[in-house]
Biotite code that builds the C-alpha atoms (Angstrom):
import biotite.structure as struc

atoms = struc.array([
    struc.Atom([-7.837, 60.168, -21.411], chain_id="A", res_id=1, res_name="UNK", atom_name="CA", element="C"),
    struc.Atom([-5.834, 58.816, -24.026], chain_id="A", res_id=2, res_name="UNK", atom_name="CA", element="C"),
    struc.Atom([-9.002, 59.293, -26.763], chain_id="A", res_id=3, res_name="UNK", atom_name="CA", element="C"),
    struc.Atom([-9.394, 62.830, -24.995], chain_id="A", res_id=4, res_name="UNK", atom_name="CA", element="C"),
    struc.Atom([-5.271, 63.267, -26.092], chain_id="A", res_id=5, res_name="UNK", atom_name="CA", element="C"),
    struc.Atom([-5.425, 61.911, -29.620], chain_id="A", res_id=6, res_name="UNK", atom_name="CA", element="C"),
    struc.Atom([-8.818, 64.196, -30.323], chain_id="A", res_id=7, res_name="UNK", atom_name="CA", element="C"),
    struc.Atom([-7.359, 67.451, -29.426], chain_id="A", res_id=8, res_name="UNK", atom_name="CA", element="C"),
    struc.Atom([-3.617, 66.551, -30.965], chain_id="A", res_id=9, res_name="UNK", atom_name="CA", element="C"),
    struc.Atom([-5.802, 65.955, -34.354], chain_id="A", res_id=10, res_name="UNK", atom_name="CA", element="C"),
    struc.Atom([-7.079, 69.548, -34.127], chain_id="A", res_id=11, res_name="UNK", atom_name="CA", element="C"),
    struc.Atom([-3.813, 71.212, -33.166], chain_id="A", res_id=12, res_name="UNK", atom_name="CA", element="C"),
    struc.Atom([-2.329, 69.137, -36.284], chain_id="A", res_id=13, res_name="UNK", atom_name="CA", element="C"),
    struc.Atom([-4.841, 70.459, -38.229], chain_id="A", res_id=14, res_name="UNK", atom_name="CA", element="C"),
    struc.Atom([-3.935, 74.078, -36.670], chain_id="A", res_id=15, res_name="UNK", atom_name="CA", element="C"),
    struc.Atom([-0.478, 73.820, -37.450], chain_id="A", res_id=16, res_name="UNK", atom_name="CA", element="C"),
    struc.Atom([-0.308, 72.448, -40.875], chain_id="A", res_id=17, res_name="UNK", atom_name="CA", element="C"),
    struc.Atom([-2.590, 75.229, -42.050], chain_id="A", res_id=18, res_name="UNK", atom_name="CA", element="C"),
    struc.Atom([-1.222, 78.146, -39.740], chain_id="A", res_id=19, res_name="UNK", atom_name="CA", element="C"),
    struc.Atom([-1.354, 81.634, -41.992], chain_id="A", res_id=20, res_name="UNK", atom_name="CA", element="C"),
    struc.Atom([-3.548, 79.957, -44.443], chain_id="A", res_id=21, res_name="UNK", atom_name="CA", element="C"),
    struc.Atom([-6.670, 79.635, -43.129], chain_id="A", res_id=22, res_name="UNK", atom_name="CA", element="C"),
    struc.Atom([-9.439, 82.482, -44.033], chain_id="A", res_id=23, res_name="UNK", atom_name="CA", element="C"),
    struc.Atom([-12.021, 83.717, -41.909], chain_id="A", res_id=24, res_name="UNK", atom_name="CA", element="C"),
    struc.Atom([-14.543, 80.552, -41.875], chain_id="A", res_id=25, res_name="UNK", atom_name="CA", element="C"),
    struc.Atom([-11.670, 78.404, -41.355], chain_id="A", res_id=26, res_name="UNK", atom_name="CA", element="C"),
    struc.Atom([-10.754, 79.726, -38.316], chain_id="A", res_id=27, res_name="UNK", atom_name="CA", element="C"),
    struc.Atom([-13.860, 79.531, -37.093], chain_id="A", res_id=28, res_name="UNK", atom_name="CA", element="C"),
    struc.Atom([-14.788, 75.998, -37.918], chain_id="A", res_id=29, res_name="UNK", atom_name="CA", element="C"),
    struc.Atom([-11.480, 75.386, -36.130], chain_id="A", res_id=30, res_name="UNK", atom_name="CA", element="C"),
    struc.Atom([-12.426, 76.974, -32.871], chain_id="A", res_id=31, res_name="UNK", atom_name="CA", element="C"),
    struc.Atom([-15.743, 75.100, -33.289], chain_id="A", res_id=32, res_name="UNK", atom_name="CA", element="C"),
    struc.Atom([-13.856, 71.852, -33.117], chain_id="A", res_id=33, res_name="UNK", atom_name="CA", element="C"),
    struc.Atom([-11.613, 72.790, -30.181], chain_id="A", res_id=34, res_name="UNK", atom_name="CA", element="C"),
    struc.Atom([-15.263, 73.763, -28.886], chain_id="A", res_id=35, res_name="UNK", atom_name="CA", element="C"),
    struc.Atom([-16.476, 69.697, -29.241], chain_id="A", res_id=36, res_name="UNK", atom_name="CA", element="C"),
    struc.Atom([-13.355, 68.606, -28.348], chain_id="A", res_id=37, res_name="UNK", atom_name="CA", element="C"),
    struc.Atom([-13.288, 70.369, -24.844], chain_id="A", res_id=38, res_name="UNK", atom_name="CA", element="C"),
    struc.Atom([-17.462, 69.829, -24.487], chain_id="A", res_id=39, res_name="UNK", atom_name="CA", element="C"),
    struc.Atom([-16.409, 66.044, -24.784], chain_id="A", res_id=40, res_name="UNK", atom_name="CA", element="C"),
    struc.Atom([-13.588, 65.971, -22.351], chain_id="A", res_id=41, res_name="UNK", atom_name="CA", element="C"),
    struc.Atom([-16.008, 67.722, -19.921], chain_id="A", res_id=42, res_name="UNK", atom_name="CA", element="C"),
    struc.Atom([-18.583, 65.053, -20.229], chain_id="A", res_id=43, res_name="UNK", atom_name="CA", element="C"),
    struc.Atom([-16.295, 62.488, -19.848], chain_id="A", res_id=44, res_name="UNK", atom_name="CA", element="C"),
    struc.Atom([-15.088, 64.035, -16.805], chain_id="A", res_id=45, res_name="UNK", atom_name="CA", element="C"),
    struc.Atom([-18.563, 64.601, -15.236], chain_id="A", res_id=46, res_name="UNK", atom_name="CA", element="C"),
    struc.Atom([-19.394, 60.827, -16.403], chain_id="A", res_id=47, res_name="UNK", atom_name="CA", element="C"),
    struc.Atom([-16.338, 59.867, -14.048], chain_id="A", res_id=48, res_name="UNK", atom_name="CA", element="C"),
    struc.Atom([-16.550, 62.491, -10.995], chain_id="A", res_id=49, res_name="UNK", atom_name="CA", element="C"),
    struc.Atom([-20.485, 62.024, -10.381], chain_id="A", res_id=50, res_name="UNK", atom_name="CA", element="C"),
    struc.Atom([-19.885, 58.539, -8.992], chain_id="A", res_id=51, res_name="UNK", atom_name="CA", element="C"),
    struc.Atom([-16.439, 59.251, -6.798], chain_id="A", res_id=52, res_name="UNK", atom_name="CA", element="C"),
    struc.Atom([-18.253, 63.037, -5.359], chain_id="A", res_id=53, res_name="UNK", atom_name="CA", element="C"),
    struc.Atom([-21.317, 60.969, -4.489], chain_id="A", res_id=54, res_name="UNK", atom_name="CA", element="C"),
    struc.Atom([-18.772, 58.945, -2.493], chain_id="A", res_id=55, res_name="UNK", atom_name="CA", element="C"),
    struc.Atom([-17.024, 61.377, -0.411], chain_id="A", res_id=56, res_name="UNK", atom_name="CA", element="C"),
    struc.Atom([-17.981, 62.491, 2.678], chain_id="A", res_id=57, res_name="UNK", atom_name="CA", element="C"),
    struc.Atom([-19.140, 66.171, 3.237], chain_id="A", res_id=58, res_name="UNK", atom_name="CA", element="C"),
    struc.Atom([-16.578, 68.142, 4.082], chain_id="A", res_id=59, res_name="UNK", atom_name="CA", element="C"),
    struc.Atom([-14.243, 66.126, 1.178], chain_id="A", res_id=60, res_name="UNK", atom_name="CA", element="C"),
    struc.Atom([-16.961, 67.179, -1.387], chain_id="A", res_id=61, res_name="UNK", atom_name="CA", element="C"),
    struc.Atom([-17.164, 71.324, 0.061], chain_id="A", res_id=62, res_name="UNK", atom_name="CA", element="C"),
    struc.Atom([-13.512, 70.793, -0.393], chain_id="A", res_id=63, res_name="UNK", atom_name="CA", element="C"),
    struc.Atom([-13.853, 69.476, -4.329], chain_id="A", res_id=64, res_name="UNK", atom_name="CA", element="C"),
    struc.Atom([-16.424, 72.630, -4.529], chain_id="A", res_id=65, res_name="UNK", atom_name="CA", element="C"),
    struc.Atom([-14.383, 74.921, -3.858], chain_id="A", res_id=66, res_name="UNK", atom_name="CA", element="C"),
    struc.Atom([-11.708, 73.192, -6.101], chain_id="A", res_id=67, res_name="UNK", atom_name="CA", element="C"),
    struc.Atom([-14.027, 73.070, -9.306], chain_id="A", res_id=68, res_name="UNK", atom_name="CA", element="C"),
    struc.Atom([-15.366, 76.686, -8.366], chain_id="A", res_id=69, res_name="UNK", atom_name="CA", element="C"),
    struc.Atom([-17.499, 78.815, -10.052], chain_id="A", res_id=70, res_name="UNK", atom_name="CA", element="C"),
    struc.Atom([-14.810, 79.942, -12.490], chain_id="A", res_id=71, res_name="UNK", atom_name="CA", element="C"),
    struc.Atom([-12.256, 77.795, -11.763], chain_id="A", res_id=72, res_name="UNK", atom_name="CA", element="C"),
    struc.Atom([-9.990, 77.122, -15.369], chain_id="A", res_id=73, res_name="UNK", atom_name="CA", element="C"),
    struc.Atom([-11.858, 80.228, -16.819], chain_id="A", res_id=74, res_name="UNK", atom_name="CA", element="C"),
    struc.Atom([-10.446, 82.737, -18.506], chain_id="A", res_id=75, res_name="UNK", atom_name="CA", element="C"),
    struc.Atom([-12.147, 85.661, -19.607], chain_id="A", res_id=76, res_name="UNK", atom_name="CA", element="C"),
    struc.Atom([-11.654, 87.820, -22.790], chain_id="A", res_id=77, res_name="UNK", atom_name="CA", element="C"),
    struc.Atom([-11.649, 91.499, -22.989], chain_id="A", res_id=78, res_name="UNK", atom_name="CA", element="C"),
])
């Protein structure tokens, strides 16, 4: 968690130190590296949770699916 921590403070760094001076491609590699960064943290977490779900009994893992829904931590743009 702590590499997961350091990787996304780099890109908010990077955010904030250039904040009103970035130009169109900018801003988009940007949101491409928040894009890794979260992609990463995601595999990491599926690299951890596939071992402990295998684990749990049934009705403890149709309780973590309805936790980690369908859209569960999804928001969706207009």
């Amino acid at each position: 968690m702590h590499d997961n921590a350091n990787a996304l403070d780099q890109v908010i760094t990077s955010a904030r130190q250039q904040r009103g001076t970035m130009d169109a491609v900018q801003r988009l590699t940007l949101r491409g590296q928040f894009a890794k960064v979260r992609a990463d943290n995601e595999a990491r977490l599926l690299t951890a949770f596939k071992p402990l779900y295998a684990s749990l009994s049934p009705e403890q893992q149709q309780t973590a699916n309805a936790l980690v829904g369908e859209h569960h931590g999804w928001h969706h743009r207009a």
